[in-house]
C-alpha positions, 0 to 999 in steps of 0.5 A, spaced: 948 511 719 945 512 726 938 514 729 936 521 733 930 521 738 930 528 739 925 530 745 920 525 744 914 525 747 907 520 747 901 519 751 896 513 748 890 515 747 886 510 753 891 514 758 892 520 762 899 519 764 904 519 758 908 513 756 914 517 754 916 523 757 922 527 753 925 521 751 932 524 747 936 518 745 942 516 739 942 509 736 949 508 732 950 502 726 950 496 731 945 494 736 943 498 742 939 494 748 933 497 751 931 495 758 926 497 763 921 494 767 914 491 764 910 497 761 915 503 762 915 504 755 921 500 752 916 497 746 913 505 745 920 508 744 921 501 739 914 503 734 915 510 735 923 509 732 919 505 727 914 509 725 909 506 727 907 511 733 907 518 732 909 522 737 905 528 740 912 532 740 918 532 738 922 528 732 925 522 729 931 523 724 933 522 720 928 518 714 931 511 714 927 504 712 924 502 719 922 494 721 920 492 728 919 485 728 913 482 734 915 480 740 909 475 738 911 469 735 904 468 733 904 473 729 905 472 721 911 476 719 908 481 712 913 478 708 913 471 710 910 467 704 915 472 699 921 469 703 918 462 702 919 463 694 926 467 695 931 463 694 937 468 693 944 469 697 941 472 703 934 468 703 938 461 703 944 464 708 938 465 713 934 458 712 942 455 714 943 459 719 937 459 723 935 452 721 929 453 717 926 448 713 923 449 706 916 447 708 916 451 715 913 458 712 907 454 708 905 452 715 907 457 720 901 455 724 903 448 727 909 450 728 912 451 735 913 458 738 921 457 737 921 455 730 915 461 728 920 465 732 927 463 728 921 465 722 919 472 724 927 473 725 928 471 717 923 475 715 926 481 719 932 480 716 931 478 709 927 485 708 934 488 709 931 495 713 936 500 715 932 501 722 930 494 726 927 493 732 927 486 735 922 486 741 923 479 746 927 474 739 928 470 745 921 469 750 921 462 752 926 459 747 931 453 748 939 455 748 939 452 741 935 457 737 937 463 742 944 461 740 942 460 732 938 466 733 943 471 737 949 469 731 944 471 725 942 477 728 950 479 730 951 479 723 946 485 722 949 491 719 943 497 720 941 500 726 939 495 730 934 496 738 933 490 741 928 490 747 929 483 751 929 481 758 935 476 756 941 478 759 946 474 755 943 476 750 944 482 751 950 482 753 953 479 746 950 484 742 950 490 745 954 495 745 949 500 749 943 500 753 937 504 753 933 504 760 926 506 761 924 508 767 916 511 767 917 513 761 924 517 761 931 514 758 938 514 760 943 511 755 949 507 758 956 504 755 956 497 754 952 490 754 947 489 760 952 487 765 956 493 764 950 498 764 947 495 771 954 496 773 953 503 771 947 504 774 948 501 780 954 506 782 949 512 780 944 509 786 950 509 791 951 516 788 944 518 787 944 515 795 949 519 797 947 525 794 940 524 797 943 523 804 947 529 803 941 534 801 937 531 808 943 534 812 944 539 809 936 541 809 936 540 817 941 544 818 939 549 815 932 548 817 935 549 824 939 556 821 933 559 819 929 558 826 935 561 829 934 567 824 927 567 824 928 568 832 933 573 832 928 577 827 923 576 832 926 579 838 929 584 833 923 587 831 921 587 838 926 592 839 924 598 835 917 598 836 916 603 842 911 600 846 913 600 852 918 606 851 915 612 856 915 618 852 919 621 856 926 617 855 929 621 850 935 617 850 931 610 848 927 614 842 933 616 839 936 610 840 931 606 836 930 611 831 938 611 830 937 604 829 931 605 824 934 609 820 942 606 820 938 599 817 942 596 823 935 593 826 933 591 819 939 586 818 936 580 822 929 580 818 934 580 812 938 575 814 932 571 816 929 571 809 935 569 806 935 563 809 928 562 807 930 563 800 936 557 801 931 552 806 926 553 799 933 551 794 935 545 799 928 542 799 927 542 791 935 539 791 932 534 795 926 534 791 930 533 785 934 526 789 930 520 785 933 513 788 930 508 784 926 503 789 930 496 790 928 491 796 934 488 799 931 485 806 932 477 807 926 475 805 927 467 808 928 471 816 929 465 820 928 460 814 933 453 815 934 447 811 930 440 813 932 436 817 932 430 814 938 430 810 935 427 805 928 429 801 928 424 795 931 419 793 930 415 786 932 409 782 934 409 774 928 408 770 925 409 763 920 415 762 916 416 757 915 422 752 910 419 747 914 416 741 921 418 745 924 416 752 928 419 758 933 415 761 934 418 768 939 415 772 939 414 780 937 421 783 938 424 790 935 431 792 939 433 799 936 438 804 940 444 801 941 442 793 940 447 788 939 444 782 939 447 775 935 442 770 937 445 763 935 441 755 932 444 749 925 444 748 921 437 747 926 433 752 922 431 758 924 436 763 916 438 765 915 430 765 921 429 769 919 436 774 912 432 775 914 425 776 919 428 782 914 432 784 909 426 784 914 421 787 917 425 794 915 424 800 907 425 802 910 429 809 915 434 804 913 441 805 914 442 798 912 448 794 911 447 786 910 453 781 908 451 774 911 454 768 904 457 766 899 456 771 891 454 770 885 458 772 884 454 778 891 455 780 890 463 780 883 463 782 886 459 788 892 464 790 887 470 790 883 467 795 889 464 799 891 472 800 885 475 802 882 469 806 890 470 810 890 473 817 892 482 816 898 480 819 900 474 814 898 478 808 902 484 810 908 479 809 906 476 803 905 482 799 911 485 802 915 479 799 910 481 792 914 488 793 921 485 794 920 481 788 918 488 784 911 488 783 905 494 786 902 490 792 896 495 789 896 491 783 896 483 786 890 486 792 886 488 785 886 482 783 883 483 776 889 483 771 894 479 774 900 478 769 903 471 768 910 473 772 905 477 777 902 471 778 907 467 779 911 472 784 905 471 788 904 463 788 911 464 790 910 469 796 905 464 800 909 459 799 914 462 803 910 463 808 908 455 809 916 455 810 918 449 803 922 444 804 923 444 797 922 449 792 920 447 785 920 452 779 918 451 772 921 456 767 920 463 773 922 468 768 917 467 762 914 474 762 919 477 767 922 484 766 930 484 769 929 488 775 923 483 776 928 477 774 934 480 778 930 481 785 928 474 783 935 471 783 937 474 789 932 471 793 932 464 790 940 464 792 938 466 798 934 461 799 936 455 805 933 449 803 933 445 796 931 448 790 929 445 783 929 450 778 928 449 769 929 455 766 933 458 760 935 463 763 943 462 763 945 467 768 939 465 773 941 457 773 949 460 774 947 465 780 942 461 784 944 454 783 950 449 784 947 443 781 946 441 774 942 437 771 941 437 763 937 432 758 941 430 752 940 427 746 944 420 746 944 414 742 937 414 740 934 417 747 934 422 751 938 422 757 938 426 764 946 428 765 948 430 772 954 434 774 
């Protein structure tokens, strides 16, 4: 069983570019990533293999029963309440394997937003479709339901598209990758790591090729001056003028050479070589490398010079009914520190009692995991108070964070992840000490997260950083600080 895409294209009816362009891909039995950056298309192609889209050209083949489950947690699954009353072999493994408990699915509104995802991910499943698209399973989970729901759906037997900025994810379910790039796709073998990998040596290609077109455009560019000047001077040599009438000798010359063809032969040549600067132009044309930002944004950036920026002594934190024992705690001037734990088990109290308890003097930078009105309508007008030359480096650093500096300079519809590469990028202008960031890549494609990732390692001061994305934690950290459940209490473990 597999499905075909075949030329696939579609433009939304409130757009004048289309969404997809040509699109031709084959989805086999088992799961197929897609990937891209936000609005390159990766949700279109989703509803256009699921039938709810119908393209303006191409085909879907062949008629298989479809089943795209939204990225929306909120959003009510069709057949959640016939789940509710199904007590069959399939409906009772899903309630095991994503721990669903029996009253969930009567009051789907006053659940969290992991619990009503494992829910969409149940009914999804339960609906046994032979086609099914999973947009985003794993949007601002914990690591204990993005365990449940990565094992439940490795146990899908259909034909399975996952849309997801989850790396790990992918890389454990995916036996393929589908990259969408302005509405264009390029399948590649593998889990995500492997399929960047790919990627990657087709930009070193695609970079040596283009370099190579450039060469060979200049030269032949040089070629064909050269011919065009020969054809000049040959075109001035059977004119002629200037020929007195009465030297027989050097009017039968050039008519000799008129008729021979030997005078014309510059003139050909010159034109061939037109004909091969218009192919070495197109070729070049026709070199696209991917745009990727690899500058040390931190230019002359260093750790503080105290060695030490905080210091805390072992207490007790309240989370309502629960508490958080936190040991004594110390943050050095290039500490950086994942803090990691489920959903629910203190880590933003703990990131706002640090915050509150450093030192008054301490150059710090927080970013919060959903920043308020306030917050966004102040960065705005932070950017465009700053003098030209300070709001060229922050938009700068905007781009390298793989956002359109247009966008953030509109103003008007920021994103949440735009947004936060912005607060980020005034930040840095104020050389931080410290760098706080609660949950960074909510929102954010890959290649949004993975040019974040590369900045924050190359970051010289400290840095806390609470996210679920495992790979971020590994990459740009060194420390790790987990909450755990442990003897009746949350506990903050450091390791």
């Amino acid at each position: 069983m597999q499905l075909n895409l075949s030329s696939i294209e579609y433009t939304y009816p409130t757009t004048v570019e289309p969404a997809l362009r040509g699109v031709t891909a084959t989805f086999p039995q088992g799961w197929t990533g897609i990937v891209g950056d936000n609005g390159g298309g990766k949700t279109t192609i989703a509803l256009v293999a699921c039938g709810i889209l119908q393209p303006d050209a191409g085909s879907v083949s062949p008629q298989l029963l479809p089943l795209y489950c939204a990225q929306d947690a909120t959003d009510l699954p069709s057949n959640l309440e016939d789940f509710a009353l199904a007590y069959n072999g399939r409906a009772v493994r899903l309630r095991r394997d994503l721990g669903i408990e029996d009253d969930w699915p009567w009051r789907y509104r006053t659940l969290s937003g992991g619990q009503q995802k494992r829910l969409q991910v149940a009914c999804a499943l339960w609906a046994d479709p032979d086609v099914l698209a999973v947009d985003e399973p794993t949007n601002h989970v914990d690591a204990a339901t993005r365990r449940a729901i990565s094992a439940t759906l490795k146990k899908f037997r259909g034909v399975g598209l996952l849309i997801s900025h989850d790396r790990e994810l992918l890389d454990d379910l995916c036996s393929q990758c589908l990259f969408v790039s302005d509405g264009k796709a390029t399948m590649r073998p593998g889990g995500y790591s492997q399929a960047s990998s790919q990627a990657t040596l087709e930009r070193s290609t695609a970079i040596h090729a283009r370099e190579t077109a450039k060469k060979e455009k200049a030269r032949i560019e040089r070629e064909a001056q050269r011919r065009r000047e020969e054809a000049s001077r040959a075109a001035g040599k059977r004119s002629l003028r200037g020929v007195s009438k009465h030297d027989g000798d050097a009017r039968h010359r050039k008519r000799v050479a008129v008729v021979s063809g030997k005078d014309g032969q510059a003139g050909r040549l010159s034109s061939r070589m037109e004909s091969r600067l218009q192919t070495a132009g197109a070729k070049l044309a026709a070199t696209r490398v991917e745009k990727r930002y690899d500058a040390d944004v931190w230019l002359d950036a260093t750790p503080s010079r105290r060695k030490v920026l905080l210091r805390m002594e072992p207490q007790l934190l309240s989370l309502g009914d629960e508490v958080l024992s936190v040991p004594a705690l110390h943050i050095a001037n290039a500490d950086h520190i994942g803090l990691t734990g489920d959903n629910g088990t203190g880590k933003t109290t703990l990131v706002k009692h640090i915050t509150a308890s450093l030192p008054g003097n301490t150059r710090t930078l927080y970013i919060p995991q959903e920043p308020d009105e306030e917050q966004k309508s102040s960065a705005i007008a932070t950017l465009r108070d700053l003098p030209s030359e300070r709001r060229g480096r922050a938009l700068s650093i905007v781009a390298q964070l793989n956002s359109e500096p247009e966008r953030i300079l509109e103003g008007g519809a920021i994103s949440p992840g735009e947004m936060r590469k912005l607060m980020l990028a005034l930040g840095i202008l104020d050389e931080p000490e410290l760098i706080i960031m609660d949950e960074p890549t909510n929102h954010l494609d890959i290649s949004s997260t993975e040019a974040l990732e590369r900045v924050l390692m190359a970051y010289p001061g400290a840095l806390l950083l609470v996210s679920h994305d495992a790979a971020l934690i590994e990459a740009a950290t060194h420390i790790a600080w987990r909450i755990e459940w442990h003897r009746g209490r949350y506990e903050l473990v450091v390791r």
